[in-house]
N, C-alpha and C positions, 0 to 999 in steps of 0.2 A: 504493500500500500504506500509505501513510502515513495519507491519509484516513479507512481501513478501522479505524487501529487509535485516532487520538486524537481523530479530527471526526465519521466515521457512523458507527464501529462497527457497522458493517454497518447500509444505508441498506433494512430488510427491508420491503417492498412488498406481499407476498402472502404468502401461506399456502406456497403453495409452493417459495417462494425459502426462508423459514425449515426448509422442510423438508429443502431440499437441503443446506444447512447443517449441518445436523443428521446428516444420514447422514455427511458429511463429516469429524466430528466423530467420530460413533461407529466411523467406517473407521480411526480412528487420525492423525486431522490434527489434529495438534498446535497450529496456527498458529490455526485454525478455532475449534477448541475456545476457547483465550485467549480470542479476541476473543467470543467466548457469552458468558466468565465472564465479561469488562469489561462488555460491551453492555447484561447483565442484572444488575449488580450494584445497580442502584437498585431493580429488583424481589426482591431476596435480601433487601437491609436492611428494604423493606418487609412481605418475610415474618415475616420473623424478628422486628420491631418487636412485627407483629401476636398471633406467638403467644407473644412472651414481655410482651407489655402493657408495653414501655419503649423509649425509644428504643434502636435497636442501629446503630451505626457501625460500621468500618471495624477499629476498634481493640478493638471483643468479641472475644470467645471467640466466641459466640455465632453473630458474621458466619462465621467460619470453619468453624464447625459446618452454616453454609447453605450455604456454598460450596461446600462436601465434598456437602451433599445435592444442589445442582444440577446438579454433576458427575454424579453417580450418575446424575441422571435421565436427564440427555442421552443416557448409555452403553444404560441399562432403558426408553426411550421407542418406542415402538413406532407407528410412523405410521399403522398402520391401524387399530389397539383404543384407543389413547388419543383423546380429543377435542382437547386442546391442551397444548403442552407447557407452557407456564405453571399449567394447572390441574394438571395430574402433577407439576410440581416442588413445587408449594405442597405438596400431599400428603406427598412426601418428605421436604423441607427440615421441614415440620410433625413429623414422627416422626422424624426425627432430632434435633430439638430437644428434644422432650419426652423420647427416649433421654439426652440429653445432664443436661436440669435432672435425671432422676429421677437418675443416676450422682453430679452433682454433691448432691443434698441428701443422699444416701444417705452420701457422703465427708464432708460437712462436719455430720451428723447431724440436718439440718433436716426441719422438720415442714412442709417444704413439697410438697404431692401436685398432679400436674397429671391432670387426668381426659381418657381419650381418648374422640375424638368418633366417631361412627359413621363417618364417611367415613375413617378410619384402614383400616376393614375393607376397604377399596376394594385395598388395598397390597398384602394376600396373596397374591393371584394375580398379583401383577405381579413382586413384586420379592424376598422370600426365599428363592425356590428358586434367584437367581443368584449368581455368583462374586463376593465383594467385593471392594469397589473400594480397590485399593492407590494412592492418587491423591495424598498429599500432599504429597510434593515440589512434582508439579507446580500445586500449588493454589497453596500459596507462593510459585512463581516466577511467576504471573499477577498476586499481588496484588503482588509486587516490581515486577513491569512496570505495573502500574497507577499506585503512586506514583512509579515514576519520572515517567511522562508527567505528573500532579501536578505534579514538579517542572520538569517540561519548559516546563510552561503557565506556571508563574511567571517563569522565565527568561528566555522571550518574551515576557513582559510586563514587562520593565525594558525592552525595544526597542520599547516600544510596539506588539507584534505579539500578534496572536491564530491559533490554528487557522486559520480562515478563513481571512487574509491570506493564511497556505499555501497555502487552495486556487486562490486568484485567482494567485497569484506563482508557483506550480509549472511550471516548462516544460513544457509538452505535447510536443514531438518529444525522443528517446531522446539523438540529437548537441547540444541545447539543457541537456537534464539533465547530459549528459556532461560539458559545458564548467562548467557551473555548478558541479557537485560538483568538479572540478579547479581553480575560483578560490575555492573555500572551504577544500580542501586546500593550498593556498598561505598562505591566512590563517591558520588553522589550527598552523600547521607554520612560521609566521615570526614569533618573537617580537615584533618591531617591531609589525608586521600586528596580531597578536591583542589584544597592549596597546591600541593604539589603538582598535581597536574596541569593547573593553570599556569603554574610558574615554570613548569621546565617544560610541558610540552609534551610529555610522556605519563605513561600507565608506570605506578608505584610497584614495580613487577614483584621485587621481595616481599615487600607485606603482603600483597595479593595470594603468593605463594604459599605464605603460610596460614591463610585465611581462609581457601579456597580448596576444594578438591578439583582442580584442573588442572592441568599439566602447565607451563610455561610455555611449551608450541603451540597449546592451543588459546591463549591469552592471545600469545601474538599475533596468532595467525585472526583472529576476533579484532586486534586491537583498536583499529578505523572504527568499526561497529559501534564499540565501546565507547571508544570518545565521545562520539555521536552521540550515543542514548546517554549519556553521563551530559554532554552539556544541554540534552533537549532538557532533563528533569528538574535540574536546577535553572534553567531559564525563566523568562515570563511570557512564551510564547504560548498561550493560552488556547489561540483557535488551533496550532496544528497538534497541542495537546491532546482535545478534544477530537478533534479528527482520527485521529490515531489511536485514540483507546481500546484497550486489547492488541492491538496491532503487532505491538513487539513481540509478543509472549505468544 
C-alpha cells in the first residue's frame, strides 16, 4: 500500500484497470479516490496552467479550483458515453475555472472577460442536471496527505533513502513485515534508540542485537524499511498515518 500511495500511484497499464479505478472511486472509496487526486495532480496543474495562460502550483486558488473539478468528474464520468477520463476532466476542470476567474473579476471589478469555447457545450448533457458535489473537506485532506508525503521524501533523504529503496527493502512475507515494524516500534519508542538514529544516521545495531531475536543480516538487510516505519511513527504525519493503518503489519 505504500507503493500505491508515494512510488506508483497506481502503476495504470490499461484502459481498463483505470476504469476499475474509477468505479471504485465513484462507489465511495475513499482511499481510491486520494490516490486519483495524487496520481493526477501533474495533469490538474497542467490544466489549469493551460486555461489560465500562467503557471499554477500547488499553492493557487486556482489548483484547488481543479481539484474540486477533477473530483466532480470522476463522480459524473460515465465509462460508456465519455471517450477518456482525462478528456472529460479537462472539460470540467476548464468550466470550472472560467466559473471561478468570471466570480473573481466580477468581486475585484476587473475588466477581465474569459470567452467560452465550443467544446464547453459538450458539459450540458453530462453534468448540470447532477447533484453537486459537496467535496471539500475531502479535497483538502488529499492535498494535506500529499504534502505530507512531500515531507516524507525529504526526510528520507537526510538517510540517504529514496521511495525506491522502499520498494527493494520492503519485506515480502507478512511475519518478515511483522518483525520489522516491531524493531522500528522499539526505536521508535526508546529514546536512546531514536536519538541515535537521528544523529548518526544509522540503526543502533548492538542494542538491537541484544534486544531482539533477529539475526544482524537480517536487520540489515530490513534496514531502509526500518528507518522508514521508525520515522513514519514518530512523525506528525497524520493522514498517511491513517491511511496506512494495518498496512505495515
Amino acid at each position: 500500500m505504500l507503493l500505491s500511495i508515494v512510488q506508483g500511484l497506481f502503476n495504470i497499464k490499461s484502459n481498463t484497470a483505470l476504469d476499475e479505478l474509477v468505479l471504485k472511486a465513484k462507489n465511495g472509496d475513499e482511499k481510491v479516490m486520494n490516490d486519483l487526486l495524487i496520481a493526477y495532480t501533474p495533469f490538474m496543474k497542467k490544466t489549469a496552467s493551460f486555461v489560465c495562460k500562467r503557471f499554477i502550483d500547488e499553492h493557487d486558488d486556482e489548483f484547488s479550483v481543479a481539484m474540486s473539478g477533477f473530483y466532480e468528474a470522476i463522480l459524473n464520468y460515465n465509462l460508456k458515453e465519455n471517450s477518456s477520463l482525462t478528456t472529460f476532466s479537462h472539460l470540467i476542470i476548464k468550466r470550472r475555472l472560467i466559473d471561478y476567474i468570471r466570480k473573481e473579476s466580477a468581486r475585484n471589478d476587473a475588466a477581465h472577460l474569459v470567452k467560452d469555447d465550443d467544446e464547453d457545450k459538450e458539459l450540458e448533457h453530462y453534468l448540470f442536471n447532477q447533484v453537486s458535489i459537496t467535496s471539500y473537506s475531502k479535497e483538502q485532506q488529499a492535498l494535506k496527505r500529499r504534502e505530507e508525503i512531500m515531507e516524507y521524501n525529504q526526510l528520507l533523504k537526510k538517510f540517504n533513502m529514496t521511495f525506491q529503496d522502499l520498494v527493494k527493502s520492503s519485506p515480502k512475507h507478512a511475519d518478515s513485515r511483522k518483525t520489522a515494524f516491531q524493531i522500528a516500534q522499539i526505536i521508535a519508542t526508546t529514546p536512546g534508540f531514536y536519538t541515535y538514529l537521528m544523529e548518526q544516521k544509522r540503526l543502533p545495531m548492538k542494542d538491537l542485537e541484544e534486544l531482539v531475536e533477529v539475526s544482524r543480516k537480517t536487520i540489515e538487510r530490513q534496514r531502509k524499511y526500518i528507518i522508514a516505519v521508525t520515522l513514519l511513527i514518530n512523525s506528525n504525519f497524520v493522514y498517511i498515518k491513517e491511511y496506512l493503518k494495518g498496512e505495515f503489519i
